[in-house]
C-alpha positions as CSV (number, residue, x, y, z in Angstrom):
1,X,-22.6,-12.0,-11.5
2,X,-22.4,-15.2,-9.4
3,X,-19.3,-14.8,-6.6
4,X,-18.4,-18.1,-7.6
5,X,-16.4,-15.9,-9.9
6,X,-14.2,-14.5,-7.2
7,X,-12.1,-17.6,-6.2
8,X,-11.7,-18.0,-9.7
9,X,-10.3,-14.8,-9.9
10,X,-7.9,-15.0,-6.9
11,X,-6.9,-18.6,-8.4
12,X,-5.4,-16.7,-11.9
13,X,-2.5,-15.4,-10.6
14,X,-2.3,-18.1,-8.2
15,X,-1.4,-21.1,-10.0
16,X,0.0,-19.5,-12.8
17,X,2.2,-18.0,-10.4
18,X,3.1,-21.2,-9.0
19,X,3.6,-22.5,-12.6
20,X,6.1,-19.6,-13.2
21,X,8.1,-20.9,-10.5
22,X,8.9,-24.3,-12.1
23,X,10.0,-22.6,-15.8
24,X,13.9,-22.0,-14.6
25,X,15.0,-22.9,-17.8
26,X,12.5,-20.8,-19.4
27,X,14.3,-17.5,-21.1
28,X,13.7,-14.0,-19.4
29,X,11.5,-12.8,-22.3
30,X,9.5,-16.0,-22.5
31,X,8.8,-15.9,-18.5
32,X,8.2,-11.9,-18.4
33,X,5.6,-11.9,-21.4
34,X,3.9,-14.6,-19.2
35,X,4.1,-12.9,-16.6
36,X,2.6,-9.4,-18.0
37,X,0.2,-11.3,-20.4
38,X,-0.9,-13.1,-17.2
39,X,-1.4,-9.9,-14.8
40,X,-3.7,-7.8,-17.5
41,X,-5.7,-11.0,-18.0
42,X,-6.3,-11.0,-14.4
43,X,-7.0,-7.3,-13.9
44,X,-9.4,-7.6,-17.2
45,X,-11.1,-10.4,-14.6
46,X,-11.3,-7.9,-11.8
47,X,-12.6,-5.1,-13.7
48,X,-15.5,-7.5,-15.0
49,X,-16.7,-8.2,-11.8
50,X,-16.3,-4.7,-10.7
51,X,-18.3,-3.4,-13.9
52,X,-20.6,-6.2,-13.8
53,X,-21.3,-6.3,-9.6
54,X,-21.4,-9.1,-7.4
55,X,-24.2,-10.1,-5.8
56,X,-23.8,-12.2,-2.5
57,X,-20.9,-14.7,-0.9
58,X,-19.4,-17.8,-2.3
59,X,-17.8,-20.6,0.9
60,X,-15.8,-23.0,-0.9
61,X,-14.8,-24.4,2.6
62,X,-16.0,-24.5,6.1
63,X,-13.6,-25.8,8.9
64,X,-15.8,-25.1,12.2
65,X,-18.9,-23.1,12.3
66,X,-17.6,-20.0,13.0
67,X,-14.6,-20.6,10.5
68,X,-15.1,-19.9,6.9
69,X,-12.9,-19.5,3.6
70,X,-15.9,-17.0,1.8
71,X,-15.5,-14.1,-0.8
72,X,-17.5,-11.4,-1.5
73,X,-17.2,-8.1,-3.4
74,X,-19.0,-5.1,-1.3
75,X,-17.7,-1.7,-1.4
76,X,-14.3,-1.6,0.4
77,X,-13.5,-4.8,-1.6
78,X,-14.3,-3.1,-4.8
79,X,-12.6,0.0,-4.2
80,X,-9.3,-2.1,-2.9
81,X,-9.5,-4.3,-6.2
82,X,-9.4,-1.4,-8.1
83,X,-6.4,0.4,-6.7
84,X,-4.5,-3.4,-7.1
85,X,-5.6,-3.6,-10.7
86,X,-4.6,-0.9,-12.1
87,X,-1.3,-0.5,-10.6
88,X,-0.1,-4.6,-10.8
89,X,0.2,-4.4,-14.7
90,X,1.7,-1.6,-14.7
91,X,4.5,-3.1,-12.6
92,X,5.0,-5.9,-14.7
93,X,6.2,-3.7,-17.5
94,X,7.9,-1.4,-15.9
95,X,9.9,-5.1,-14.1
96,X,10.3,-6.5,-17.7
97,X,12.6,-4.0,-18.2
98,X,14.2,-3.6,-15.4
99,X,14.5,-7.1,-14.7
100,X,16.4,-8.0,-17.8
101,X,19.9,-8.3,-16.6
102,X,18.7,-9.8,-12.8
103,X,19.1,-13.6,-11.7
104,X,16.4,-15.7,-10.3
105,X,13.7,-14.5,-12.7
106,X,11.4,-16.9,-12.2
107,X,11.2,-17.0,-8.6
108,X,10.8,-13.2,-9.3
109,X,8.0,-13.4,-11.8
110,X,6.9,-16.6,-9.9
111,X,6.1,-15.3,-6.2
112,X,5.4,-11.5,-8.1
113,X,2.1,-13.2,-9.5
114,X,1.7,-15.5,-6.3
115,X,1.2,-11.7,-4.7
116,X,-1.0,-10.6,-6.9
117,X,-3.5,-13.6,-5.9
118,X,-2.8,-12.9,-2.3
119,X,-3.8,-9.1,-2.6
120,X,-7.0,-10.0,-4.4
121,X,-7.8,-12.4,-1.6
122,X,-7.1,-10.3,1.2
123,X,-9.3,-7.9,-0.6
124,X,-12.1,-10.0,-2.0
125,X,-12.5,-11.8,1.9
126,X,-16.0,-12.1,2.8
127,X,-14.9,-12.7,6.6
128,X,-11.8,-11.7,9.2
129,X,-10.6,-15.7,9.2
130,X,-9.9,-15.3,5.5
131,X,-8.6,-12.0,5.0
132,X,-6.5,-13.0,7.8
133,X,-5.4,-16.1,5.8
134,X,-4.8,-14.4,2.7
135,X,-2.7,-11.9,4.6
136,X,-0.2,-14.5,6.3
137,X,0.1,-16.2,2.3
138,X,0.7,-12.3,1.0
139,X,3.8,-12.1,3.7
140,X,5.0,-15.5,2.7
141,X,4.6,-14.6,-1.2
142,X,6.5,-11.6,-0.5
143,X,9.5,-12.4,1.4
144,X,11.8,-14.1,-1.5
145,X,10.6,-11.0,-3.2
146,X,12.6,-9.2,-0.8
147,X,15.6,-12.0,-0.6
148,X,16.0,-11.7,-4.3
149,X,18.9,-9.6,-4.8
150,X,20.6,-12.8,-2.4
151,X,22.8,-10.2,-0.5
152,X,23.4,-9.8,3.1
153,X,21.8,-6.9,2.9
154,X,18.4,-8.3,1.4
155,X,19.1,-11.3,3.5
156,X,19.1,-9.0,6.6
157,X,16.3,-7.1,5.3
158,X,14.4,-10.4,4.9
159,X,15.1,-11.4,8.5
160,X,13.7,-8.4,9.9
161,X,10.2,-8.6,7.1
162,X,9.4,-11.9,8.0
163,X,10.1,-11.4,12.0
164,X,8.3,-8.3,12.4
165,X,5.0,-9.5,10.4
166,X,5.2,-12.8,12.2
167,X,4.8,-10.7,15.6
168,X,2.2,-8.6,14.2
169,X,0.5,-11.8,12.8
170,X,0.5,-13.3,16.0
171,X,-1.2,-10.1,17.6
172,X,-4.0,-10.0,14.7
173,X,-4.9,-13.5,15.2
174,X,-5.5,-12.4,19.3
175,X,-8.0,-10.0,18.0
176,X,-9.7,-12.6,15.6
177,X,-10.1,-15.1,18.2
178,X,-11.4,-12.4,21.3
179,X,-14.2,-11.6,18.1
180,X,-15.0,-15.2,17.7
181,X,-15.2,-16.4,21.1
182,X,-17.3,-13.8,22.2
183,X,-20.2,-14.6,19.5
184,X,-19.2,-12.3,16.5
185,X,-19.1,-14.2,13.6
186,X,-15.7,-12.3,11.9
187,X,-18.5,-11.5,9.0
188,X,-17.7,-7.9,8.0
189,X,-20.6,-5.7,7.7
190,X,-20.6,-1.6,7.7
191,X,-20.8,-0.5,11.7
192,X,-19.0,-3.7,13.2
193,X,-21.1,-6.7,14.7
194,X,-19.7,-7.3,18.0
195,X,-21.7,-4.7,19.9
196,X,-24.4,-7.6,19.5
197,X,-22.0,-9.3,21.8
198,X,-20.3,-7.3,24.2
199,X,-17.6,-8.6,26.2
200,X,-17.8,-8.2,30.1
201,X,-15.2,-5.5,30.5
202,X,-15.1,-3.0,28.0
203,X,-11.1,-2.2,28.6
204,X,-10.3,-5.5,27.2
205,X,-12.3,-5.6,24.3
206,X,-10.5,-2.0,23.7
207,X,-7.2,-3.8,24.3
208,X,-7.7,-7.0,21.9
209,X,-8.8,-3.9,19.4
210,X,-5.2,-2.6,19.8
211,X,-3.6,-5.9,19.7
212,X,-5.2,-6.2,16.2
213,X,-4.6,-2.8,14.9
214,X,-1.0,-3.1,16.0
215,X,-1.0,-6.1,14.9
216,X,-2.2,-5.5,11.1
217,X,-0.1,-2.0,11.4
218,X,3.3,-3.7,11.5
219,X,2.7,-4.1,7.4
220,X,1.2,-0.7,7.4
221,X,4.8,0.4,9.2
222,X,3.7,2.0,12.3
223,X,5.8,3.4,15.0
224,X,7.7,1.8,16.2
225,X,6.8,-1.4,14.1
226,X,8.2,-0.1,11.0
227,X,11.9,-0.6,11.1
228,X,11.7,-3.3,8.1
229,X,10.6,-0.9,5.7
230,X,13.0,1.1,5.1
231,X,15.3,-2.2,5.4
232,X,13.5,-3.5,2.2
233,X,14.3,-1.1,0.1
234,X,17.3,-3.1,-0.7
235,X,14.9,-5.3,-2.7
236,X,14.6,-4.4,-6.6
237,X,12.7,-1.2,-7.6
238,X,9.5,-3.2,-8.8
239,X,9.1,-5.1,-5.9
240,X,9.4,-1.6,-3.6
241,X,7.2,-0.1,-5.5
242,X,4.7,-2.6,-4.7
243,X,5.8,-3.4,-1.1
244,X,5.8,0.2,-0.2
245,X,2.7,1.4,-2.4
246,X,0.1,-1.0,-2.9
247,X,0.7,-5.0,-1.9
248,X,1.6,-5.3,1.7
249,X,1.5,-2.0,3.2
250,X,-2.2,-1.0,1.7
251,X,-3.3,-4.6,2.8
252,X,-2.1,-3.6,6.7
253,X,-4.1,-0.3,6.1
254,X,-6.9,-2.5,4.6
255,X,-6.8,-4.7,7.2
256,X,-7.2,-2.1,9.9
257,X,-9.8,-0.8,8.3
258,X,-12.0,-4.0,8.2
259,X,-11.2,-4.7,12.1
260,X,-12.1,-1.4,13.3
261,X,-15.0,-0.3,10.5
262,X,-16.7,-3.7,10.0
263,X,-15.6,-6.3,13.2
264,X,-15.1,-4.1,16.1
265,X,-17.6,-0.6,15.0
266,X,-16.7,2.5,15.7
267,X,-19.7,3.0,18.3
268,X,-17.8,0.9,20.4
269,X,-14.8,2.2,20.4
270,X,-14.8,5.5,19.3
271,X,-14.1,7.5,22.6
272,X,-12.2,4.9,23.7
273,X,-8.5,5.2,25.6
274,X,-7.9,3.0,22.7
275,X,-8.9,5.0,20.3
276,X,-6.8,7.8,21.9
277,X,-3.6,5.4,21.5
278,X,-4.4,4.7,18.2
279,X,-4.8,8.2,17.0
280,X,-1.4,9.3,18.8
281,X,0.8,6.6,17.5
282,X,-0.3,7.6,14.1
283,X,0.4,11.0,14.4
284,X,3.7,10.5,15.7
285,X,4.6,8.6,13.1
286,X,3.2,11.1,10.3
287,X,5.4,13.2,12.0
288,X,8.9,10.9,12.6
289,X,8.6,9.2,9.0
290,X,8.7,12.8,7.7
291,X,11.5,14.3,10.1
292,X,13.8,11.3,9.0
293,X,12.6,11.2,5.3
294,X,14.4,14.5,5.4
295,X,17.8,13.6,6.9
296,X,17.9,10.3,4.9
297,X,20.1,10.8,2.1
298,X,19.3,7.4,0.1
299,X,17.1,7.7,-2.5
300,X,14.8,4.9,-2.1
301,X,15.3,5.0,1.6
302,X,14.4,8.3,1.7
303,X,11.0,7.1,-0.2
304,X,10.6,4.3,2.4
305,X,10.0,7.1,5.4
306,X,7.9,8.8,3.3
307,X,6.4,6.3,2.9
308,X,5.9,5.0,6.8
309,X,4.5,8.9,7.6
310,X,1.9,8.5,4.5
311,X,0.6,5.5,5.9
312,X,-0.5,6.5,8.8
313,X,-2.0,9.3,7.2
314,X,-4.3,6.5,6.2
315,X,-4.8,5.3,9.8
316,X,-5.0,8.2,11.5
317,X,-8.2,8.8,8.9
318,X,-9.6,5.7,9.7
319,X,-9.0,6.0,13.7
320,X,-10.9,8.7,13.6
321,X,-13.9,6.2,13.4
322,X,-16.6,8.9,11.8
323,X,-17.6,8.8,8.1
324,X,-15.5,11.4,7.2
325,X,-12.6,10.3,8.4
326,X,-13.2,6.9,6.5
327,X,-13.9,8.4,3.1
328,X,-10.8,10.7,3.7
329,X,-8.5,8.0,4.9
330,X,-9.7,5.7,1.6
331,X,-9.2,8.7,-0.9
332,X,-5.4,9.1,0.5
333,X,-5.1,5.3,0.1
334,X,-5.9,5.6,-3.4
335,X,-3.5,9.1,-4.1
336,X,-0.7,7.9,-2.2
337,X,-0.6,4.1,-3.8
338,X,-0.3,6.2,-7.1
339,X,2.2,8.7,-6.4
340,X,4.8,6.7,-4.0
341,X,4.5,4.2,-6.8
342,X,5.0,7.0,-9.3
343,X,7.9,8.0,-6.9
344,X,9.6,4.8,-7.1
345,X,9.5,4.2,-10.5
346,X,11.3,7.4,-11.1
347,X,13.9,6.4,-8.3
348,X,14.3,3.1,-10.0
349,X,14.8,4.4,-13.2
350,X,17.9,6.2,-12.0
351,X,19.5,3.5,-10.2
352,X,19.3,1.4,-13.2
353,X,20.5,3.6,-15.9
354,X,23.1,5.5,-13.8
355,X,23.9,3.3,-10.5
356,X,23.4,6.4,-8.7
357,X,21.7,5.9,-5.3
358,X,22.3,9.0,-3.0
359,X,20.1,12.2,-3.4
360,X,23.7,14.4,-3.7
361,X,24.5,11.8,-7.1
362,X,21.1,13.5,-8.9
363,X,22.9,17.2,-9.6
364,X,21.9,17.4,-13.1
365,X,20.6,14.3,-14.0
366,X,16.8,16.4,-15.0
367,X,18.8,17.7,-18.0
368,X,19.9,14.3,-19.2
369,X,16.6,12.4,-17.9
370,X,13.6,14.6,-18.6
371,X,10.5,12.4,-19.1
372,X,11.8,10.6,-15.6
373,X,12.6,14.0,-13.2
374,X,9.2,15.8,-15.0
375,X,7.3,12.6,-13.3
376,X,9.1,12.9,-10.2
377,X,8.2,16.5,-9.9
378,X,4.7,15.6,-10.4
379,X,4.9,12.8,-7.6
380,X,6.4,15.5,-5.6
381,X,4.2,18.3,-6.0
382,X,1.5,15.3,-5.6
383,X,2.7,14.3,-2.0
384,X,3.2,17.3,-0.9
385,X,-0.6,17.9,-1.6
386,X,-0.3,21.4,-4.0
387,X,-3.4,21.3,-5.9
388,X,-4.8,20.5,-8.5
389,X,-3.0,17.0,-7.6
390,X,-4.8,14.0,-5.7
391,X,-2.5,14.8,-2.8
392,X,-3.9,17.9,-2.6
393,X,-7.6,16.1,-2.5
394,X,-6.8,13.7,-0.2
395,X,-4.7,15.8,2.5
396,X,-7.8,18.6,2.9
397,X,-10.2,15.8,3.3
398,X,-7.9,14.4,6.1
399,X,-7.7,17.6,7.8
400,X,-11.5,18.3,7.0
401,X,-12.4,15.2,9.0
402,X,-10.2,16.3,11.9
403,X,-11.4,19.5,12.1
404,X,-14.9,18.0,12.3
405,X,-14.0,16.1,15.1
406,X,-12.7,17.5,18.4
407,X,-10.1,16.6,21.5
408,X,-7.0,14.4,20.4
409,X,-8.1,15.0,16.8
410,X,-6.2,18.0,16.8
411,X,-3.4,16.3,17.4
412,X,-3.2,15.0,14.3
413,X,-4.7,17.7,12.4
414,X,-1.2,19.4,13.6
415,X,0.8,16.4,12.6
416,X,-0.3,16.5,9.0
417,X,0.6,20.4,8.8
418,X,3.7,20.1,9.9
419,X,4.5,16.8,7.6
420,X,3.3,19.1,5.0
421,X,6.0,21.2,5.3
422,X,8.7,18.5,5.7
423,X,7.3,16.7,2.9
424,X,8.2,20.1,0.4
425,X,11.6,20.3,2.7
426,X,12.8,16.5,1.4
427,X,11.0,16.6,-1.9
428,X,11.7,19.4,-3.6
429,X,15.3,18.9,-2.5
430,X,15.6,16.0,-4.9
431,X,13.5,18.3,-7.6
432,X,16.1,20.8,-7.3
433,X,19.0,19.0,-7.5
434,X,18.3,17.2,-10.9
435,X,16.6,20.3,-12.6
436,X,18.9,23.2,-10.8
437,X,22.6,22.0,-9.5
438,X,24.5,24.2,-7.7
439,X,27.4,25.9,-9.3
440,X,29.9,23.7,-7.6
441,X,28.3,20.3,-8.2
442,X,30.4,17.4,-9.9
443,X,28.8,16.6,-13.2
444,X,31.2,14.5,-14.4
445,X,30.2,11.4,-16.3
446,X,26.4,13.0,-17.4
447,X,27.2,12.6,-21.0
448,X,26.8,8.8,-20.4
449,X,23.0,9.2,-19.0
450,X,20.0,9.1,-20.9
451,X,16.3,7.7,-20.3
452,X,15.2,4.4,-19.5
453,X,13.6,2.4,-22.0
454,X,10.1,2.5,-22.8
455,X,8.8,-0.3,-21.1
456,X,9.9,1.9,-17.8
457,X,8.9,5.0,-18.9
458,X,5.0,4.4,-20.0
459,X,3.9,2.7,-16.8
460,X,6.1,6.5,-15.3
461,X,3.7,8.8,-17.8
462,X,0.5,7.2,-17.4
463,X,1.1,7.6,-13.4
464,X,1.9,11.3,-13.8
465,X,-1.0,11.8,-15.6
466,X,-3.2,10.0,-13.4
467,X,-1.7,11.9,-10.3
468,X,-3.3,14.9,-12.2
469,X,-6.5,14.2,-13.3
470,X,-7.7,12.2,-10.4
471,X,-7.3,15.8,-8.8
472,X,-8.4,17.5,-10.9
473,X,-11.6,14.8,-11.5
474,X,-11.8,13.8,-7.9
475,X,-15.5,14.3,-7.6
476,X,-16.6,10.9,-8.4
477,X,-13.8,9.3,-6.4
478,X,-14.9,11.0,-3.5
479,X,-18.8,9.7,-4.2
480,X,-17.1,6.7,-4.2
481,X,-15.2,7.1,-1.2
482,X,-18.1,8.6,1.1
483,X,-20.6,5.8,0.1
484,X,-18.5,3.3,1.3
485,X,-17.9,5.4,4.6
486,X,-21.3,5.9,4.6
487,X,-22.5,2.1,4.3
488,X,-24.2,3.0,1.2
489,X,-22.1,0.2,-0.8
């Protein structure tokens, strides 16, 4: 199909987000059904061109020579459109219930869309210049998501968002320009193309690498850049689930990805002091996200640090900078985007039906709740990579790929173990709580509990069961997965 067809795409959810913006007076069904009628017709456009393949690169504009807007589809792109596709819709219902009783719906519904066209963007860029456009519209599509509740809270919380990825912005846009000026053309293509032009002194090209990959890590919450994601859990449950899950912090995973895989190359820098950073920051912070994940005792907060350790998970596969550790850091992408958002749901479901927040408020509430603590469990069992789950799929090709490689590898390798174990510690403390209350626990006020609707609880069942079967059907995922590590697509 022409790729003519991809700025099309991006522009769906675009404009009509911008159109949902200007219906205030609209009622919340009328704007919601928009909204979700709006995001499937979008994904049905995304799966289209992802059944139907794209052949080439479409530049709608060209500011300078070595500054393009240009879109393309190649393997990454494909693999990242499909994650986003799947899981967008699936938030829309699960928001159009939850939603219901909020104010400011259609700045909600408005800049929720707005996202989606952003993510695709950042996704579908043929070039660094306009992912890294696409990525600064994604932050400022994002942050009234995040000041919606309009509390000091969410207004702190917002503060923080919008400082932090300006900072990391600012450091991304250092590595763009080093690429440019020295002759790369920002072009992505499998293996990097700047060791056709090779800077002078290797140290600085390895530390305008690191500017970028801190840089684009702030969104992917990387110690110690990710203080504002646990901040913005204060935002409502939909828009977590897609902060923490899929929109912004896969797009700073993405995003590292394409700088170190297809600008940079690995033959650079791998064996690189930077490289050697890069791979310790990450496992420190697989290893702090989980330690505080188990001392938090919010819910959703507590999902936010799991969160910033199962990110970086993702980088430390990709800062690897060998095939496996690509294919490995892409297949935990995909797992983790379903189960956190899985995780969420489940978390959201209870604040809304009960008000409850802390983990100490869920004694009891599996007996009342069923359908929503069976799906947590799942998640659970999920992340804390028990087979036959994805988790499980992901985490041994992760520690596969370390193996396979040697030195500071190891590192994380050890990292990952122990997160293992802290990930069962703060999990399955949650899981036996709702199911298993001690003797002495208050469960006053239970006979008032009961599910959420159904609108909340499809979008929770069609997760569980995909948490499953793409473990237990991983095989083609994984073809997937080491084709694109593999520059075969």
């Amino acid at each position: 199909m022409s790729p003519f067809l991809l700025p099309i795409c991006i522009s769906i959810p675009f404009l009509s987000g911008l159109l949902l913006l200007a219906c205030k007076r609209a009622s919340f069904r009328a704007i919601a059904d928009a909204a979700l009628v709006l995001s499937f017709l979008t994904s049905a456009f995304c799966w289209m061109l992802l059944i139907s393949g794209v052949n080439g690169a479409y530049e709608p504009v060209r500011f300078a020579p070595a500054l393009a807007l240009s879109f393309s589809l190649d393997g990454l792109g494909r693999f990242f459109v499909g994650i986003v596709s799947v899981l967008w819709p699936l938030t829309v219902l699960y928001a159009r219930s939850y939603m219901k009783n909020e104010e400011h719906i259609a700045m909600f519904f408005g800049f929720f869309t707005v996202s989606y066209g952003a993510t695709l963007g950042v996704a579908m860029a043929d070039n660094l210049f306009t992912m890294y456009c696409f990525y600064e519209i994604l932050t400022l599509a994002t942050v009234p998501l995040v000041l919606q509740p309009m509390t000091k809270a969410a207004v702190h919380a917002t503060r923080m968002y919008f400082l932090f990825s300006i900072g990391g912005a600012a450091f991304a846009f250092a590595a763009m320009m080093f690429l440019l000026v020295n002759g790369a053309s920002g072009s992505f293509a499998p293996g990097g193309n700047l060791a056709a032009h090779p800077f002078a002194s290797r140290d600085v090209t390895y530390l305008f690498w690191l500017f970028g990959f801190l840089g684009f890590s702030v969104k992917a919450a990387i110690f110690p850049l990710h203080a504002w994601l646990p901040k913005a859990s204060v935002a409502p449950t939909p828009v977590t689930a897609l902060l923490h899950a899929v929109a912004v912090v896969k797009s700073g995973a993405f995003a590292v990805i394409r700088l170190t895989h297809y600008c940079f190359g690995v033959d650079l820098l791998s064996g690189s002091w930077a490289q050697t950073v890069a791979i310790l920051l990450a496992s420190f912070t697989i290893v702090y996200g989980s330690s505080i994940a188990v001392r938090e005792t919010h819910f959703k907060r507590r999902l936010a640090y799991s969160t910033v350790a199962n990110l970086s998970y993702i980088l430390f596969g990709a800062v690897l900078m060998t095939p496996a550790g690509l294919s490995a850091s892409l297949m935990h992408m995909a797992a983790h985007a379903n189960i956190k958002i899985l995780g969420f749901f489940c978390a959201g479901a209870v604040l809304h039906g009960t008000g409850r927040t802390s983990i100490y408020e869920l004694d009891g509430l599996g007996r009342r709740m069923p359908v929503t603590f069976a799906c947590f469990t799942l998640a659970s069992f999920a992340l804390m990579g028990l087979p036959p789950f994805s988790g499980f799929v992901s985490k041994w090709q992760l520690l596969t790929a370390a193996a396979q490689s040697s030195g500071i590898a190891y590192v994380g390798a050890g990292a990952l173990l122990l997160s293992a174990l802290l990930t069962a510690i703060y999990m399955l403390t949650c899981v036996r709580r709702a199911w298993f209350p001690a003797r002495d626990s208050n469960l006053d006020g239970l006979e008032t509990v009961h599910e959420a609707s159904w609108e909340m609880l499809v979008p929770m069942v069609l997760l569980a069961a995909a948490t499953l079967l793409c473990g237990v059907f991983a095989k083609p995922i994984l073809a997937a997965t080491d084709a694109i590590a593999f520059g075969l697509i």
